[in-house]
N, C-alpha and C positions, 0 to 999 in steps of 0.2 A: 668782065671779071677784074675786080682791082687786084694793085701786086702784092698783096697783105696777103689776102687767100691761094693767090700763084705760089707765091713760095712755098705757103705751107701745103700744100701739093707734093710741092717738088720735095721738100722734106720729107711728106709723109710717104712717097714712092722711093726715096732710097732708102729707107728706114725699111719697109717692108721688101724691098728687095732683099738686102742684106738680112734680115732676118729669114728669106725664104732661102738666100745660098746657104744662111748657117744649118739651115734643117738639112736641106740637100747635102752637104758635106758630111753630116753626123747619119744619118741614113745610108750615106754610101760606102762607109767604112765597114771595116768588121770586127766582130766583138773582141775580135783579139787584138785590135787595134787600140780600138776604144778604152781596154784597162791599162795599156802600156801605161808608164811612169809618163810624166808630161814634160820631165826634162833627165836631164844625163845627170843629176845629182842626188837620186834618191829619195826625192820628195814622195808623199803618199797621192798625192797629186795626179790622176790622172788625163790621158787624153780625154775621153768623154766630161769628163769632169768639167774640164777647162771648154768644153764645146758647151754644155748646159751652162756655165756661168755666163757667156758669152750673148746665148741665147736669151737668158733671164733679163739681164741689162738691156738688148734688144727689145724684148717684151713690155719691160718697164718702160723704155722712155716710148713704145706704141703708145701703152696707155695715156702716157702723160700728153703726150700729142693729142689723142684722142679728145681729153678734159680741155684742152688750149681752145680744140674748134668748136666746143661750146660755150 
């Protein structure tokens, strides 16, 4: 296995890790969690919110990795 392909491995397993703690994290919560404000200033902004945007980015650079290895 050359280390071209090794690494991108090793990226594509903490990339999907991390995206599988972001799910586990947003699953573990509860709904009343999830609408709180996401900070102490009042934003509309909430916790869940901020776990989806998190997630999305996640998701995104999956795909793009994905396009890399072909």
């Amino acid at each position: 296995m050359d280390k071209e392909f090794q690494l991108f491995l090793i990226k594509t397993n903490h990339l999907k890790s991390a995206l599988f703690d972001m799910y586990n994290i947003r699953n573990a919560l509860s709904n009343e969690v999830l609408n709180q404000h996401a900070d102490n200033y009042g934003s509309d902004i909430t916790v869940g919110e901020c776990l989806d945007d998190v997630i999305e980015f996640l998701e995104s650079q999956n795909k793009l990795i994905k396009k890399e290895k072909n």
